[in-house]
C-alpha positions as CSV (number, residue, x, y, z in Angstrom):
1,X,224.6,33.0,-17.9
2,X,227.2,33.1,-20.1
3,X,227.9,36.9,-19.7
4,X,228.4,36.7,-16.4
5,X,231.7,34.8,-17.4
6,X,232.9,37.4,-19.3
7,X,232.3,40.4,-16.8
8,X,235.6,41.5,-16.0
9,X,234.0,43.1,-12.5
10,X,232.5,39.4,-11.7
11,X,236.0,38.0,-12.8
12,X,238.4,40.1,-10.0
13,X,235.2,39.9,-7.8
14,X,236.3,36.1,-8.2
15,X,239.8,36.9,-7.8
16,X,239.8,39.1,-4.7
17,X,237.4,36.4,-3.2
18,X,240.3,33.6,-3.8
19,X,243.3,35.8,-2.3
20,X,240.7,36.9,0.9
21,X,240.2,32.9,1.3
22,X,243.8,32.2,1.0
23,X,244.7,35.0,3.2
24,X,242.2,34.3,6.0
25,X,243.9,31.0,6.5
26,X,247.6,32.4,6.7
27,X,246.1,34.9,9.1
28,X,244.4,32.3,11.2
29,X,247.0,29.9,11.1
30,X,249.5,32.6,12.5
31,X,246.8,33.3,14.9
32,X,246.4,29.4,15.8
33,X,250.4,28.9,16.0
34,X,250.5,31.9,18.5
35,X,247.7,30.1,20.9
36,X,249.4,26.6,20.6
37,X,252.8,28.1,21.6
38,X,251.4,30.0,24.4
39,X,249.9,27.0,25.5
40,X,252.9,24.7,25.3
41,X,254.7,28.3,27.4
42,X,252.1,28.0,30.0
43,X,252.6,23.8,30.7
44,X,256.6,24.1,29.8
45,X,257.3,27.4,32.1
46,X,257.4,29.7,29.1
47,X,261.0,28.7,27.3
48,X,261.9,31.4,24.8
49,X,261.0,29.9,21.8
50,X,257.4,30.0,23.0
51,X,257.5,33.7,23.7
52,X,258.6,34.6,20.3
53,X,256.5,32.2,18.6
54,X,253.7,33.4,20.1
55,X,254.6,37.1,19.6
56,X,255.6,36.8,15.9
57,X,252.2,34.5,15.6
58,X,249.6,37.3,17.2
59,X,251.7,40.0,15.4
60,X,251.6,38.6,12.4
61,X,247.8,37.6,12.6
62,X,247.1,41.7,13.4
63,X,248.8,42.7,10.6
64,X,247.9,40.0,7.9
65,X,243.8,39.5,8.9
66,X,242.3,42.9,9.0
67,X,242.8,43.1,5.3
68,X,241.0,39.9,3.9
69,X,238.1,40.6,6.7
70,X,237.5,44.3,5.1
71,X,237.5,43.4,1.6
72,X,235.6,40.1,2.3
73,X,232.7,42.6,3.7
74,X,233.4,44.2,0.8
75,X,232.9,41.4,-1.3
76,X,229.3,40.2,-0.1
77,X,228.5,43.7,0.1
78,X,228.8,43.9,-4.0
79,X,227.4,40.4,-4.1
80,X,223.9,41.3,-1.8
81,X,224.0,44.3,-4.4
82,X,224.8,43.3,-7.9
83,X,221.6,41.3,-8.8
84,X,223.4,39.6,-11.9
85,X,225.8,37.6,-8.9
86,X,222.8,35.5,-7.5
87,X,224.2,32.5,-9.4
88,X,227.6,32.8,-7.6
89,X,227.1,31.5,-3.8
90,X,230.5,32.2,-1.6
């Protein structure tokens, strides 16, 4: 149990897992400020500001999520594999 702290493949494993969480929520935020601002476009007969927000917001969510969804597959991929990570639940 106590080698598994040291494995430097278990330790970015950890790493990559953190910025995929932390990146999945920037993504989905941008994603869920695009949808509130078309919303408040749709009720308010679409000012400006809601047409940019909502354009930045679904650009920005194309760009920023395909990344952390990939190596998140990646991620419990390795886990399923690597029978010395059935300690670490995600």
């Amino acid at each position: 149990m106590n080698e598994s702290h040291d494995d430097p493949v278990l330790i970015r494993r950890m790493q990559v897992g953190s910025f995929v969480r932390q990146t999945l929520r920037i993504g989905y935020a941008a994603l869920a400020a695009a949808i509130v601002a078309f919303g408040v476009g749709v009720f308010a007969d679409f000012p400006p500001w809601t047409v940019t927000v909502a354009a930045v917001g679904l650009i920005a969510s194309c760009v920023i999520l395909p990344i952390p969804i990939v190596l998140g597959y990646g991620i419990r991929k390795a886990e399923r594999e690597d029978p010395g990570a059935s300690g670490h639940g995600g």
